[in-house]
N, C-alpha and C positions, 0 to 999 in steps of 0.2 A: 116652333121657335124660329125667330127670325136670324139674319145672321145681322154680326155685332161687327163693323167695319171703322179701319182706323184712319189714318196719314201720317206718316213717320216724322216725327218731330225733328228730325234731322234734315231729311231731304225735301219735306214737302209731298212725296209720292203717296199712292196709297201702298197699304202693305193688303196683296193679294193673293187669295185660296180658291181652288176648285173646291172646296171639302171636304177631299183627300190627301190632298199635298199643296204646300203653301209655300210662301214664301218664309225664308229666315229671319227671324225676330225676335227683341226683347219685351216680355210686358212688365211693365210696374203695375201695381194696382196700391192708388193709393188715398189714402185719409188723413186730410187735414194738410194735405202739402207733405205728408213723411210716405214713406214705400213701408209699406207694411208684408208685402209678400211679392215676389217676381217667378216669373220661368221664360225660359229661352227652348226657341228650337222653330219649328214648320208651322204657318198659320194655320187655322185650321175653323176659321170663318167665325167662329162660335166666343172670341173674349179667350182664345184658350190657345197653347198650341200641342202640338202631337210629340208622343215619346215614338219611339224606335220600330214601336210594333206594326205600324202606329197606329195609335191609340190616344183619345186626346186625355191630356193632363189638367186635372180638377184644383181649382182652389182651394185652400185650405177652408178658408171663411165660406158659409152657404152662399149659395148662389142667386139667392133671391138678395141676400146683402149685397155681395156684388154687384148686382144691378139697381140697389137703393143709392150704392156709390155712384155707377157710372150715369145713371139717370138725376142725381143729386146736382141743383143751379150750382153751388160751388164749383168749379171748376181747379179747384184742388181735391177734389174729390173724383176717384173713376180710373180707369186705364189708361196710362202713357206707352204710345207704341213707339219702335224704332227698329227701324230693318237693323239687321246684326252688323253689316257694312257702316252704319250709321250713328255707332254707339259710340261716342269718344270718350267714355267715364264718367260726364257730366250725367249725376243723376236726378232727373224726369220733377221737377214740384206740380205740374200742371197735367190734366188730362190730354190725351188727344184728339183733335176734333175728330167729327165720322165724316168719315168717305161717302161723297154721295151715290157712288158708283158700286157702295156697298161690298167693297172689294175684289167685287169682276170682273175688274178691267183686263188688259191685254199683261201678261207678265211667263217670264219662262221660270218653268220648274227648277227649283235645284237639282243639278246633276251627280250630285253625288245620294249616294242611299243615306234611310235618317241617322243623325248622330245624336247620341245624348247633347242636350246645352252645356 
């Protein structure tokens, strides 16, 4: 599988992961313009991001659905990314476009160890 890469709706940046550790982030995933499920924490390149262990954290909804969503023309349909710095409480009606750069670009690790979201 390939990796799934965002640009934070806030700032315009991409939001970037080694695979291991990523950047801090909020996902929406959503249908029809409404947030039907979110998680917060470390990118983790894949539509997803890392718990504590870390370990990446699964959608509730199957994941072949999730990518019916994010691959769905509507573009209220799919993942809304937003670096965590980035979130001002307005919540997400619109996907995020993808990062051409597929979220490898230049970015520093967070320095603190993982936290729960």
């Amino acid at each position: 599988m390939g990796c799934f890469s965002f640009m934070c709706q806030g700032c315009g940046k991409p939001i970037n992961s080694s695979s291991f550790r990523g950047e801090r982030c909020i996902l929406f995933l959503l249908k029809d313009g409404q947030v039907i499920e979110s998680m917060q924490g470390e990118y983790d390149s894949y539509g997803r991001v890392f718990d504590e262990e870390p370990k990446s954290i699964n959608w509730n909804m199957e994941w072949s659905d999730v990518c019916d969503l994010m691959f769905n023309k509507d573009n209220s349909n799919g993942i809304a990314a937003l670096h965590e710095d980035c979130f001002d409480g307005t919540v997400p009606t619109k996907r995020s476009e993808d990062d051409p750069d597929q979220g490898w670009g230049k970015f520093k690790l967070p320095s603190t160890p993982f936290k729960k979201g």
